[in-house]
N, CA, C and O atoms as CSV, one atom per row, in Angstrom:
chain,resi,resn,atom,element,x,y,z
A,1,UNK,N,N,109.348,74.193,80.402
A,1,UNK,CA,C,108.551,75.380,80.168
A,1,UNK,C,C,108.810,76.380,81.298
A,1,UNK,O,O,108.954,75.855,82.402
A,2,UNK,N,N,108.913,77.943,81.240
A,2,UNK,CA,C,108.719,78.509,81.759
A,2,UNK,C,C,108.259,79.406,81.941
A,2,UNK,O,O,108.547,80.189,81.036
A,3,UNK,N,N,107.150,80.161,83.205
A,3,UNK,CA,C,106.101,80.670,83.489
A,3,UNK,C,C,106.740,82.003,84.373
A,3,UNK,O,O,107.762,82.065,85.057
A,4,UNK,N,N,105.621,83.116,84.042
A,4,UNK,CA,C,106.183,84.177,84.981
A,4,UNK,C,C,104.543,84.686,85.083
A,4,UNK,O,O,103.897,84.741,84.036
A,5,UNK,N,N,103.963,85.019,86.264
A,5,UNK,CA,C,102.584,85.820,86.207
A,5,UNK,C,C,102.586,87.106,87.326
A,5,UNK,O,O,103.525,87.282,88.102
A,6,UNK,N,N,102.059,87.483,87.306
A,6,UNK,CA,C,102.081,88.945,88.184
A,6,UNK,C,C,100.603,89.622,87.939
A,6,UNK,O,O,100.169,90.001,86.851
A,7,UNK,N,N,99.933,89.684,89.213
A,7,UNK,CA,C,98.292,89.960,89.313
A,7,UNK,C,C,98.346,91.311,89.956
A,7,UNK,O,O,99.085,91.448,90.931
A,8,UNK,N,N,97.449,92.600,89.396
A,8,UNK,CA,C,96.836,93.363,90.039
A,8,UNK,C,C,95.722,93.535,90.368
A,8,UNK,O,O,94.905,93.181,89.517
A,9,UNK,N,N,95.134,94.131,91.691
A,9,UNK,CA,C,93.667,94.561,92.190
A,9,UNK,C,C,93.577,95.799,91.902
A,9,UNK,O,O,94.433,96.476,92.472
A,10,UNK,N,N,92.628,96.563,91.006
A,10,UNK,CA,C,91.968,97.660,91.059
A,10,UNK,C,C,90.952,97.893,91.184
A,10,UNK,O,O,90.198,96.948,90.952
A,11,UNK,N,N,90.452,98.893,91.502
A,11,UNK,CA,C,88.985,99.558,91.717
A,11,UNK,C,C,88.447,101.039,90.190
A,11,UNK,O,O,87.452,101.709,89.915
A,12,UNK,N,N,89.826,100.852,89.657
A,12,UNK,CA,C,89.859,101.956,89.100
A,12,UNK,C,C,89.127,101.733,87.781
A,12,UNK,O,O,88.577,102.756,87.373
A,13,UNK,N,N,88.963,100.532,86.923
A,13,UNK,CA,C,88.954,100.285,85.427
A,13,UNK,C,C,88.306,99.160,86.001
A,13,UNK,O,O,88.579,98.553,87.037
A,14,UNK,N,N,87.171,98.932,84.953
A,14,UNK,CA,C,86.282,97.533,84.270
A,14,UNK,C,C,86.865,96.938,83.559
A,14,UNK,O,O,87.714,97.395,82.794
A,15,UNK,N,N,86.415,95.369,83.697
A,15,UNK,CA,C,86.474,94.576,82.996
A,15,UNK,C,C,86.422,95.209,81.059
A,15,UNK,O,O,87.230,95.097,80.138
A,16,UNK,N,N,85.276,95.747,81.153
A,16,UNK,CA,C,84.978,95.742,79.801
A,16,UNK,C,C,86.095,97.640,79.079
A,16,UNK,O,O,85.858,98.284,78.057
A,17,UNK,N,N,87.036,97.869,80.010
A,17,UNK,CA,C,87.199,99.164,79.952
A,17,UNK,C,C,88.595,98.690,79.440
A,17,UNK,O,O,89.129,99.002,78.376
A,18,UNK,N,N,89.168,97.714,80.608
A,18,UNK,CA,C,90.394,96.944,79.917
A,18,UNK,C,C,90.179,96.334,78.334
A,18,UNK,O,O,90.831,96.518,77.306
A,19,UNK,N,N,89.360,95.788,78.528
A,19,UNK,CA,C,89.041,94.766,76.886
A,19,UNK,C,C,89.170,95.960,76.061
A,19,UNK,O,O,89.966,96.028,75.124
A,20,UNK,N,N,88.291,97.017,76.455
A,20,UNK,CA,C,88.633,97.852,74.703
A,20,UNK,C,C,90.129,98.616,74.566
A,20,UNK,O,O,90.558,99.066,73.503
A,21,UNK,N,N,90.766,98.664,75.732
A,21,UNK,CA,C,92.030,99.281,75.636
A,21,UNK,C,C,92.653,98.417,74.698
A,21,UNK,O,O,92.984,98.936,73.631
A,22,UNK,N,N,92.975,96.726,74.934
A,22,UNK,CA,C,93.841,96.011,74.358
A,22,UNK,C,C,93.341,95.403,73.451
A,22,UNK,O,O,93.763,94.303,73.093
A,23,UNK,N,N,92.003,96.213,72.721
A,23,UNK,CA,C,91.249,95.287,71.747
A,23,UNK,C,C,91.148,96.307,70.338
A,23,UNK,O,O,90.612,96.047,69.260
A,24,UNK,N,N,91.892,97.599,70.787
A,24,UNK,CA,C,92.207,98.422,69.900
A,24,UNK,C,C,93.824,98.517,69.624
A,24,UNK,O,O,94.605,99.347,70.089
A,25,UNK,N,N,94.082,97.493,68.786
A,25,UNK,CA,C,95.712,97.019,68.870
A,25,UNK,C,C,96.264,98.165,68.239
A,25,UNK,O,O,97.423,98.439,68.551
A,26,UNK,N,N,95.565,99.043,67.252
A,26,UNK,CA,C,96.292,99.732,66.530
A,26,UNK,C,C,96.827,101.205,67.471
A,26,UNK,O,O,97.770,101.913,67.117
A,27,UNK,N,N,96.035,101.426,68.637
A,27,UNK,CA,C,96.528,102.457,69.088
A,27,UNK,C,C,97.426,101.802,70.329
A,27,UNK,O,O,97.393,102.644,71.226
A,28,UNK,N,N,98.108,100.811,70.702
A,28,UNK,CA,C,98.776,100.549,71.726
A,28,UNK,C,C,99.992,101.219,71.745
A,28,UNK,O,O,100.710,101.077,72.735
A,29,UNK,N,N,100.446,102.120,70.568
A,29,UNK,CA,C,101.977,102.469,70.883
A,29,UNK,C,C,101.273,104.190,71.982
A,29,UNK,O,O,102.069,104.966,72.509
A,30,UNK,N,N,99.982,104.347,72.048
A,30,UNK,CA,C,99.434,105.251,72.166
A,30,UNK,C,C,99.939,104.945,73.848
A,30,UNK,O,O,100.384,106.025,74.237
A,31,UNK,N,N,99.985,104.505,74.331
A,31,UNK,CA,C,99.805,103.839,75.742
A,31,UNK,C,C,101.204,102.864,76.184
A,31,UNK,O,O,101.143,102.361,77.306
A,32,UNK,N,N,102.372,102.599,75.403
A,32,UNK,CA,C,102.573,101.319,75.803
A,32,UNK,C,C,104.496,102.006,74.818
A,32,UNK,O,O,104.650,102.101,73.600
A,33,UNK,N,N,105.433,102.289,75.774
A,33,UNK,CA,C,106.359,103.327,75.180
A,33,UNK,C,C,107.430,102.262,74.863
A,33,UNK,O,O,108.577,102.656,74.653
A,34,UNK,N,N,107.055,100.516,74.794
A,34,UNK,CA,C,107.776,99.452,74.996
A,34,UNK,C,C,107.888,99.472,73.098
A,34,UNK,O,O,108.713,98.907,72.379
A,35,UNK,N,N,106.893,100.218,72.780
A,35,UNK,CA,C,106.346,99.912,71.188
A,35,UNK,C,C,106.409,100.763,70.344
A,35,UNK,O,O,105.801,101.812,70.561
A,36,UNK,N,N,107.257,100.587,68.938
A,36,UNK,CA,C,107.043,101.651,67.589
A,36,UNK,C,C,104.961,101.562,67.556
A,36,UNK,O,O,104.057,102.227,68.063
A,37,UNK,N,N,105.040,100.507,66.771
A,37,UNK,CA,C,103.997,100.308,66.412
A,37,UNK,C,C,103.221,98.441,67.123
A,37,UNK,O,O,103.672,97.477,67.741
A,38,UNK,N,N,101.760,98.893,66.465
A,38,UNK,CA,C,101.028,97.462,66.474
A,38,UNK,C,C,100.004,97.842,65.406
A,38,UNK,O,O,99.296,98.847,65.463
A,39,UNK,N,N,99.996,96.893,64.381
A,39,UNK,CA,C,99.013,97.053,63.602
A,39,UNK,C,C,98.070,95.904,63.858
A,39,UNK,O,O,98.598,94.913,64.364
A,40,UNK,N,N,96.517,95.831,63.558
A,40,UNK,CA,C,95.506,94.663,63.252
A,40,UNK,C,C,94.675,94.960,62.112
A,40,UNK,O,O,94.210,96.100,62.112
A,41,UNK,N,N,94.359,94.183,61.097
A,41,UNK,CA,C,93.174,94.497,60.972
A,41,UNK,C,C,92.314,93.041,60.623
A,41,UNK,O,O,92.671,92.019,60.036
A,42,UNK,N,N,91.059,93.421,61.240
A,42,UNK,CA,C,90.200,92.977,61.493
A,42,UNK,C,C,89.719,93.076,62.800
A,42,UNK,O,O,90.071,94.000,63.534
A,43,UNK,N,N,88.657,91.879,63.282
A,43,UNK,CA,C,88.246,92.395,64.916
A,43,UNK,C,C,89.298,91.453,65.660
A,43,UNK,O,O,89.966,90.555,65.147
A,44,UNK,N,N,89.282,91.996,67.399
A,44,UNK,CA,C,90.231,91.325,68.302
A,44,UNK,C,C,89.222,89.684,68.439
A,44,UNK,O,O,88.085,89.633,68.909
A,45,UNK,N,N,89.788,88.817,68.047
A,45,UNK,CA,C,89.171,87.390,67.964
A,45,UNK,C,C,90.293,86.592,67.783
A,45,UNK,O,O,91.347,86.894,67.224
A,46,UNK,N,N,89.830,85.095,68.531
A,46,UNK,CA,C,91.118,83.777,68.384
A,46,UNK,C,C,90.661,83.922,66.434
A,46,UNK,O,O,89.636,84.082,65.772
A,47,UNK,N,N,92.236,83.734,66.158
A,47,UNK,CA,C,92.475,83.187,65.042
A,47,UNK,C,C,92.727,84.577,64.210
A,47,UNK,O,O,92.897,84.517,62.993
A,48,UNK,N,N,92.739,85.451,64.695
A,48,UNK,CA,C,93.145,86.736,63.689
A,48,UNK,C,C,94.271,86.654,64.681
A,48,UNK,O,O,94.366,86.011,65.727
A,49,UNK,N,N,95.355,87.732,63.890
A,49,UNK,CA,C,96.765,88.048,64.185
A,49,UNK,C,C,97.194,89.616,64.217
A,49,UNK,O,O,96.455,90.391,63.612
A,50,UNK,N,N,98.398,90.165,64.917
A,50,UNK,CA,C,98.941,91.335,64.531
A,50,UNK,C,C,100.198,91.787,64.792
A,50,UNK,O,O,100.737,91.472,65.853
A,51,UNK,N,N,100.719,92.435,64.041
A,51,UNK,CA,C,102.304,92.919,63.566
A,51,UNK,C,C,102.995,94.028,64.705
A,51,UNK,O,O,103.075,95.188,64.301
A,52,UNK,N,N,103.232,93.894,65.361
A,52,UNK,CA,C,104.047,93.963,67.060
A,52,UNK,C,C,105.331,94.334,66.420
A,52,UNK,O,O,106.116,93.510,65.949
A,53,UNK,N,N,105.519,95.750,66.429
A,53,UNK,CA,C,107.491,96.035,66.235
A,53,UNK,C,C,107.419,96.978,67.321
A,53,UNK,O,O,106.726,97.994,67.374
A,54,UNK,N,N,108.760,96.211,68.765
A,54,UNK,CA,C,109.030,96.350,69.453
A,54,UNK,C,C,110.098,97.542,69.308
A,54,UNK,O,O,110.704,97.485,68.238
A,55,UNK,N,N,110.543,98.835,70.323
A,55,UNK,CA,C,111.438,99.335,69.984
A,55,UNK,C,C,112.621,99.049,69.463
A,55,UNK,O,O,113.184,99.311,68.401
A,56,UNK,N,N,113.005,98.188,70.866
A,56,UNK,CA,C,114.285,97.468,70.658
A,56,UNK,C,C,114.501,96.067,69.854
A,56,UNK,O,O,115.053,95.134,70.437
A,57,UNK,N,N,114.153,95.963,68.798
A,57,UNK,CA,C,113.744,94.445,68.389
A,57,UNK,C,C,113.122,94.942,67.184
A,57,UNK,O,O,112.719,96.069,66.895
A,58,UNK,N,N,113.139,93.401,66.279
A,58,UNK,CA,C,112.255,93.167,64.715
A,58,UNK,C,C,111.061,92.889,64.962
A,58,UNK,O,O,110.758,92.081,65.840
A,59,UNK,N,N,110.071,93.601,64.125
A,59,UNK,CA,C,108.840,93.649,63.718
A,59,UNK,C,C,108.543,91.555,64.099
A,59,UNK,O,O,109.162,90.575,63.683
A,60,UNK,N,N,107.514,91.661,64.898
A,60,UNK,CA,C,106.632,90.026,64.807
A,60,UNK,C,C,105.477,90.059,64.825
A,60,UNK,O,O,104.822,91.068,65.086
A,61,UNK,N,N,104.924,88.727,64.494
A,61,UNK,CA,C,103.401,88.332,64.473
A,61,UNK,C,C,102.955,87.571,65.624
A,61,UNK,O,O,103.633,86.629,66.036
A,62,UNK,N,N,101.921,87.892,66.145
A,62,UNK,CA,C,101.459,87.402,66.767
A,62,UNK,C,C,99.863,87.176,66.958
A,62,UNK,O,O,99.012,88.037,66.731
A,63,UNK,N,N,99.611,85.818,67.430
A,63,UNK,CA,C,98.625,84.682,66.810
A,63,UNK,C,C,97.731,85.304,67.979
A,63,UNK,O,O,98.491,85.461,68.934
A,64,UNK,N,N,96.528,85.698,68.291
A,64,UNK,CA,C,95.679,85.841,69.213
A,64,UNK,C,C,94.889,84.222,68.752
A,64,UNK,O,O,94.497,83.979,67.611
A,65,UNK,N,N,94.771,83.079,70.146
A,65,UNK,CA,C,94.748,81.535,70.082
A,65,UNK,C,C,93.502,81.505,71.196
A,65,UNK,O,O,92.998,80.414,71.463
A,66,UNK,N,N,92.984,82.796,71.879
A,66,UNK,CA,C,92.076,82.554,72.245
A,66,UNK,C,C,91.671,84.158,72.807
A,66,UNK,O,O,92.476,85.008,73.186
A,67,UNK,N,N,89.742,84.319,72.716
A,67,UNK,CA,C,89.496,85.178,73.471
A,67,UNK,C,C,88.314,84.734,73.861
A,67,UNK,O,O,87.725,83.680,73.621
A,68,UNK,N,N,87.946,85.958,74.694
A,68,UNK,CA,C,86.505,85.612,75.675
A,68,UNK,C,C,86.522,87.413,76.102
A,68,UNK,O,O,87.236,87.974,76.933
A,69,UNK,N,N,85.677,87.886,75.377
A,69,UNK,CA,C,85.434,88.847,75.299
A,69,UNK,C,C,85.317,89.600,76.630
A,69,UNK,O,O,84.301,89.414,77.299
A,70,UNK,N,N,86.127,90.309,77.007
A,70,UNK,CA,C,86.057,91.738,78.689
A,70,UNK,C,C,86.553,90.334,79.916
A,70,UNK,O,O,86.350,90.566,81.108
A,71,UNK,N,N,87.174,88.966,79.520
A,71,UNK,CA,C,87.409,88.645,80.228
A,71,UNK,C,C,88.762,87.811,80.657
A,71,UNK,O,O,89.241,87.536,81.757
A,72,UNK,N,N,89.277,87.452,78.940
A,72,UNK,CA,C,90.544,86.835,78.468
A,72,UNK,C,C,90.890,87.076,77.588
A,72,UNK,O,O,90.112,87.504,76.735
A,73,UNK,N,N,92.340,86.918,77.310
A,73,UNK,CA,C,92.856,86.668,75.719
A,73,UNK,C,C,94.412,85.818,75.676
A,73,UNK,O,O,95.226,86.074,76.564
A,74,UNK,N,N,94.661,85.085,74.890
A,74,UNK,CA,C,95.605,84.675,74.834
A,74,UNK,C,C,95.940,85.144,73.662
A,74,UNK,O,O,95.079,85.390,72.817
A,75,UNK,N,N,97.457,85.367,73.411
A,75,UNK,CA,C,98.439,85.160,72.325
A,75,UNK,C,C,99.579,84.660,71.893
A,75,UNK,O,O,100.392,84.548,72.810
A,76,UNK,N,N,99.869,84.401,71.117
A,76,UNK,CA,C,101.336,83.560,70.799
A,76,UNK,C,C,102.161,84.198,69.743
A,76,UNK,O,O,101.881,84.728,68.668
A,77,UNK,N,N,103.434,83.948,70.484
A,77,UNK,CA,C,103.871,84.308,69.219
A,77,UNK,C,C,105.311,83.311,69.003
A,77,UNK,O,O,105.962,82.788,69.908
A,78,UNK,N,N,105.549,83.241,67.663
A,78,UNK,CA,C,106.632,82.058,67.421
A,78,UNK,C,C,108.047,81.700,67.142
A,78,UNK,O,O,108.114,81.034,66.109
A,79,UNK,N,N,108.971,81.866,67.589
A,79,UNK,CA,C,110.607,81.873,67.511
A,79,UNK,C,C,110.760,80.455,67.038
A,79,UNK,O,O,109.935,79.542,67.010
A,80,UNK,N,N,112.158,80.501,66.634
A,80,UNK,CA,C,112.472,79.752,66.224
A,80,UNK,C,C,112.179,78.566,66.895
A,80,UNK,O,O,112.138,79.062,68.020
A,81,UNK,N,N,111.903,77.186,67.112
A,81,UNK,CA,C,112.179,76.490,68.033
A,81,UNK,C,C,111.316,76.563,69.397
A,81,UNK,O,O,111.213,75.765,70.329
A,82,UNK,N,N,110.742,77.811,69.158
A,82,UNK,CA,C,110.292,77.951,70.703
A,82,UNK,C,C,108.787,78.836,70.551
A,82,UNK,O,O,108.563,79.518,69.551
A,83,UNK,N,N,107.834,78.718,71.664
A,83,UNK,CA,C,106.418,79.297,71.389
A,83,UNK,C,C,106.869,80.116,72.560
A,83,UNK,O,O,107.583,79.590,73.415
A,84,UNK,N,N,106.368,81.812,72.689
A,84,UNK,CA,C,105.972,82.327,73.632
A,84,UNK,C,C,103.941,82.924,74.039
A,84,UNK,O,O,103.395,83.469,73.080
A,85,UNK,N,N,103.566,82.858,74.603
A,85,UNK,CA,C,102.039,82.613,75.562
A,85,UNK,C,C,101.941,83.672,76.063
A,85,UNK,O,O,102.485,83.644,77.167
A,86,UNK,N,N,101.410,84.881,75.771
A,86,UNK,CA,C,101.045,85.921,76.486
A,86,UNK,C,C,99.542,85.641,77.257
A,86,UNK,O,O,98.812,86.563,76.890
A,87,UNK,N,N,98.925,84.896,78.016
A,87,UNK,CA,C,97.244,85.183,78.686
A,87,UNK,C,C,97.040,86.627,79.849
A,87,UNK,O,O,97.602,86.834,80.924
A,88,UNK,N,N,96.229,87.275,79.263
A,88,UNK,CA,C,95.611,88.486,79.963
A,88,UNK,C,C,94.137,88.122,80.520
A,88,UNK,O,O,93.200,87.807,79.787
A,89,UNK,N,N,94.077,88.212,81.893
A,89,UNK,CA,C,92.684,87.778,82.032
A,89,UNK,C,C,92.098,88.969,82.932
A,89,UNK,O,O,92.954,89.578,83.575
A,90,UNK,N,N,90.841,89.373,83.069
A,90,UNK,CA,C,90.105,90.456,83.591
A,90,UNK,C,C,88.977,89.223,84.747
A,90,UNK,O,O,88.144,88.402,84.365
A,91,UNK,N,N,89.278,89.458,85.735
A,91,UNK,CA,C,88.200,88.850,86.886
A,91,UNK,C,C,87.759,89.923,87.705
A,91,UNK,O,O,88.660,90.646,88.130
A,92,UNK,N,N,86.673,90.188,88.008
A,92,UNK,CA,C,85.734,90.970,88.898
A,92,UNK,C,C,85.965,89.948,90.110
A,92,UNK,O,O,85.661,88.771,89.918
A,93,UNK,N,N,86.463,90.320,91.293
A,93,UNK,CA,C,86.411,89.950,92.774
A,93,UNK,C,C,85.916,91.213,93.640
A,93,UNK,O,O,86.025,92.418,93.414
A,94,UNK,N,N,85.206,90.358,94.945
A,94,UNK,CA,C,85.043,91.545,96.384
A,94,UNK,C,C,85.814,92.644,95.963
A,94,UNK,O,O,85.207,93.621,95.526
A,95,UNK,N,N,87.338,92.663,96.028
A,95,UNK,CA,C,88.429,93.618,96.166
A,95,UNK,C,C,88.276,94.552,94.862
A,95,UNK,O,O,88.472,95.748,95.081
A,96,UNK,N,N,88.043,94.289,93.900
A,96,UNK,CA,C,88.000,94.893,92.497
A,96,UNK,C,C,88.391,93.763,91.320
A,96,UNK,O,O,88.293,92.538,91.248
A,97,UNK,N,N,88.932,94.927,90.351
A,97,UNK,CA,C,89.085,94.397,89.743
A,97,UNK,C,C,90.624,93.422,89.152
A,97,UNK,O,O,91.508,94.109,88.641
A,98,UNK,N,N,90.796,92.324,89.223
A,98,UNK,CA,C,91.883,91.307,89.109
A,98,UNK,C,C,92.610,91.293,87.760
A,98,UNK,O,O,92.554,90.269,87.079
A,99,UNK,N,N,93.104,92.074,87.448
A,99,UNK,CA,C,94.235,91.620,86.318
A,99,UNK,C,C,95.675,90.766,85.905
A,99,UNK,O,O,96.834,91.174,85.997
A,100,UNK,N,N,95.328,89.842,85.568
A,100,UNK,CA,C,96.584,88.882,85.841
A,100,UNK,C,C,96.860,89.005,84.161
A,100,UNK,O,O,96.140,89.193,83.180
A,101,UNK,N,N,98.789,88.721,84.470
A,101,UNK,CA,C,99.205,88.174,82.866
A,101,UNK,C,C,100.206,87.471,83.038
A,101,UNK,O,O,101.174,87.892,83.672
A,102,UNK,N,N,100.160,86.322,82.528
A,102,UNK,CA,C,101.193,85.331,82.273
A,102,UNK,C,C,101.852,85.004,80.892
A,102,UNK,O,O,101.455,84.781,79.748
A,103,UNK,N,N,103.138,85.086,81.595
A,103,UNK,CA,C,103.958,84.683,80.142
A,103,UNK,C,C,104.644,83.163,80.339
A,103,UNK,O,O,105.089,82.525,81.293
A,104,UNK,N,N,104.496,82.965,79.045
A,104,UNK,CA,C,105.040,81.136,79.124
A,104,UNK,C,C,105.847,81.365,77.965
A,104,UNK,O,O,105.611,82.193,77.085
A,105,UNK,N,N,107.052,80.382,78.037
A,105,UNK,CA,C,107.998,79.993,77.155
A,105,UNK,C,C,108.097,78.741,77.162
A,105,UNK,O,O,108.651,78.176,78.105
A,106,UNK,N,N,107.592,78.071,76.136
A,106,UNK,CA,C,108.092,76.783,75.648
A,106,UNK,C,C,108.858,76.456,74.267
A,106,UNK,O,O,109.033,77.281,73.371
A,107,UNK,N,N,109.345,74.932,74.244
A,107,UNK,CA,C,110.319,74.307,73.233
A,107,UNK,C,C,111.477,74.453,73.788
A,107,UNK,O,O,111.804,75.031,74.824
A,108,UNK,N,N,112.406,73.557,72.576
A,108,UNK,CA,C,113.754,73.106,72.195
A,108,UNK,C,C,114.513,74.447,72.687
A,108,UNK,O,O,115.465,74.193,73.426
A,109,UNK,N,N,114.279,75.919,72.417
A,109,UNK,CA,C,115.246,77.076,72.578
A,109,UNK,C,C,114.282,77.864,73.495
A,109,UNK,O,O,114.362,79.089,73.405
A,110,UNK,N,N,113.618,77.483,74.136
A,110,UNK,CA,C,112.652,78.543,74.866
A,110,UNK,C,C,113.341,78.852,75.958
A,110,UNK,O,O,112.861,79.836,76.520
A,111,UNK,N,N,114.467,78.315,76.591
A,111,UNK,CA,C,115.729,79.052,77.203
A,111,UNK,C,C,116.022,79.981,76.725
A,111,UNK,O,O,115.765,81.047,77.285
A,112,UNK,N,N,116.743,79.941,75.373
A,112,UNK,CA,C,117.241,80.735,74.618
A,112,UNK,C,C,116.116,82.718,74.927
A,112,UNK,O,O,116.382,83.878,75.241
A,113,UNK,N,N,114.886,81.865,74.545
A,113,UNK,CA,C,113.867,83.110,74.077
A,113,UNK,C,C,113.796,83.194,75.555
A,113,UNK,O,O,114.676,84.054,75.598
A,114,UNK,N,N,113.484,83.023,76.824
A,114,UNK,CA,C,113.172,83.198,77.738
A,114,UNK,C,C,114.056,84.459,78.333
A,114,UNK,O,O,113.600,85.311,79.096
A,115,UNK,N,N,115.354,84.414,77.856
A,115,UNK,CA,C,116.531,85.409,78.311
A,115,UNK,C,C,116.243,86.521,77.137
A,115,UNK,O,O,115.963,87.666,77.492
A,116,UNK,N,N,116.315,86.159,75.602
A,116,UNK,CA,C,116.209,87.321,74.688
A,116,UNK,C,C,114.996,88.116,74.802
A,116,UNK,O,O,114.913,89.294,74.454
A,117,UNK,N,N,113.966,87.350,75.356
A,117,UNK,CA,C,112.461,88.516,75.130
A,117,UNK,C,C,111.650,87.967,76.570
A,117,UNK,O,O,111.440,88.809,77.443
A,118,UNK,N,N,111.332,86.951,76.726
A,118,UNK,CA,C,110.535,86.886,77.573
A,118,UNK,C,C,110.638,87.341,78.752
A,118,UNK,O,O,109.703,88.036,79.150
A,119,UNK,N,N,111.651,87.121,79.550
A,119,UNK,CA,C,112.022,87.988,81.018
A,119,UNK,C,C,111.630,89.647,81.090
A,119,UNK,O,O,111.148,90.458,81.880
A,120,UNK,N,N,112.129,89.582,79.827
A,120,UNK,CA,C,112.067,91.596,79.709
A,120,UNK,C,C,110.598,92.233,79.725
A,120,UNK,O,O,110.172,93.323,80.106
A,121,UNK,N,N,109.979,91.064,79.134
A,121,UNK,CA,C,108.331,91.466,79.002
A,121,UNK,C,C,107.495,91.327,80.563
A,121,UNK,O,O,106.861,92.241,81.090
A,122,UNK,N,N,107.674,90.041,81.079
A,122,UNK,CA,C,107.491,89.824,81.759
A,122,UNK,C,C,108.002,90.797,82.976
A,122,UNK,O,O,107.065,91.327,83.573
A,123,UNK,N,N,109.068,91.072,83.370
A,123,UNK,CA,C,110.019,92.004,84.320
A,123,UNK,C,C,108.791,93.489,84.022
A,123,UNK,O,O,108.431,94.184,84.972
A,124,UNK,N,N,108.413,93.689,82.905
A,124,UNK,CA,C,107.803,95.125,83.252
A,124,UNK,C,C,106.261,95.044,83.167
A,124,UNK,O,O,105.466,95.973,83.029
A,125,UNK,N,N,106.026,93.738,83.281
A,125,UNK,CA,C,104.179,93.916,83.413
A,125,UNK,C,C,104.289,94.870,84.684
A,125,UNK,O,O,104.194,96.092,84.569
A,126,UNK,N,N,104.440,94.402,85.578
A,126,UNK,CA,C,104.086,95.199,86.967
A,126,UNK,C,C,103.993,97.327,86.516
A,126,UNK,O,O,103.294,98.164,87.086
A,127,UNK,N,N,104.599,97.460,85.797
A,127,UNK,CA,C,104.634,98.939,85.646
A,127,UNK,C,C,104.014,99.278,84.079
A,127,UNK,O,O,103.832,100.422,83.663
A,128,UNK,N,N,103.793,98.292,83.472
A,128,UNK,CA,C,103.273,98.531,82.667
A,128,UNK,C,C,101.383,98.502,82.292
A,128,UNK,O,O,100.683,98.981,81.400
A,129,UNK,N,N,101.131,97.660,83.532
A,129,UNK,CA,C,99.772,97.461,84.178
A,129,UNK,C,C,99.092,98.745,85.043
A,129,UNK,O,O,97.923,99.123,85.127
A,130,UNK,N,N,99.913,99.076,85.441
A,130,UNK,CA,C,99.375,100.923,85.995
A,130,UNK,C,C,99.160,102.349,84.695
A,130,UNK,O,O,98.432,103.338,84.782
A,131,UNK,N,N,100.178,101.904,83.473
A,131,UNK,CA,C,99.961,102.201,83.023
A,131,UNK,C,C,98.672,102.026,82.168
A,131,UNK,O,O,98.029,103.028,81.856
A,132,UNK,N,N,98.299,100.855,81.803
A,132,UNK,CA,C,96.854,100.686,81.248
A,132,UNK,C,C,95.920,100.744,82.024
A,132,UNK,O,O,94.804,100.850,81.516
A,133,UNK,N,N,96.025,100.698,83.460
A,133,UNK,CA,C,95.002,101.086,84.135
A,133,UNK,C,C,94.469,102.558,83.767
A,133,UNK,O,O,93.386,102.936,83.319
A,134,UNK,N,N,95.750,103.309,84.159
A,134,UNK,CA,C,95.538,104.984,83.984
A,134,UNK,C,C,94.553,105.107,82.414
A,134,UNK,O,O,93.409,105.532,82.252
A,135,UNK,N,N,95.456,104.597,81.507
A,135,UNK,CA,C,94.509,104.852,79.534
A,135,UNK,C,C,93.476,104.322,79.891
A,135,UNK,O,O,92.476,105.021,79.727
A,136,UNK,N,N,93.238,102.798,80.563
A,136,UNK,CA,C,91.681,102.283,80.514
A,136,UNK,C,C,90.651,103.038,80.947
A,136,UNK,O,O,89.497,102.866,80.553
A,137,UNK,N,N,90.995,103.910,81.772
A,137,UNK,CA,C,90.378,104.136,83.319
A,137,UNK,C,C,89.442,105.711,82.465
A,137,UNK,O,O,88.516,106.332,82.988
A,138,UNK,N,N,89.959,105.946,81.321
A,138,UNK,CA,C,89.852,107.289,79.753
A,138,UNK,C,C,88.317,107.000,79.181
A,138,UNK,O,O,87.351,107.681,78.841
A,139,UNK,N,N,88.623,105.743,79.265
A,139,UNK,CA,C,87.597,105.010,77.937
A,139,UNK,C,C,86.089,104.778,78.868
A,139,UNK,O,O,85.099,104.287,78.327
């Protein structure tokens, strides 16, 4: 298996300011220039799903497998052979506020996926996390 995480401290955005940014999937291409589109419908909850077409890349699904409302979320999504693990978590510390995201690649080809998608995602949390700070920071 392999893991990549990368944490920021802000003062700028809440807990609950982040949650509605990434809990309104349908406007993420609004914020997020990695993306044509993201569609959902229904509410952000484990066990609902949504349709993620990446610029560079085919339209996928992906499984939201757990939430905890303004404070976590996990998602998955499924390649051939291989699971990728997006967890976003929101912690209030002394310093502010803690945003961590980890990406995991597992299975048989999760090498494979680790080089085709996961690195790339992973490689731009760091700049892509200032960016949702800035949209959260709106709401």
């Amino acid at each position: 298996m392999w893991t990549k995480s990368h944490a920021t401290i802000t003062n700028e955005v809440t807990r609950e300011q982040m949650w509605k940014l990434f809990a309104d999937v349908n406007n993420w291409h609004t914020w997020d220039n990695g993306i044509e589109y993201a569609t959902m419908e229904g509410p952000f909850e484990k066990g609902n799903h949504f349709t993620l077409k990446p610029r560079k890349g085919p339209k996928v699904k992906i499984e939201l497998i757990e939430t905890e409302k303004n404070r976590k979320f996990v998602d998955l999504t499924r390649f051939p052979l291989a699971k990728m693990y997006g967890e976003h978590t929101f912690e209030d510390t002394p310093a502010g506020l803690k945003i961590t995201t980890t990406m995991k690649v597992e299975g048989p080809l999760g090498f494979l996926w680790k080089k085709l998608v996961a690195e790339g995602i992973a490689n731009a949390v760091p700049e892509e996390v200032k960016t949702q700070i800035k949209f959260a920071s709106k709401l």
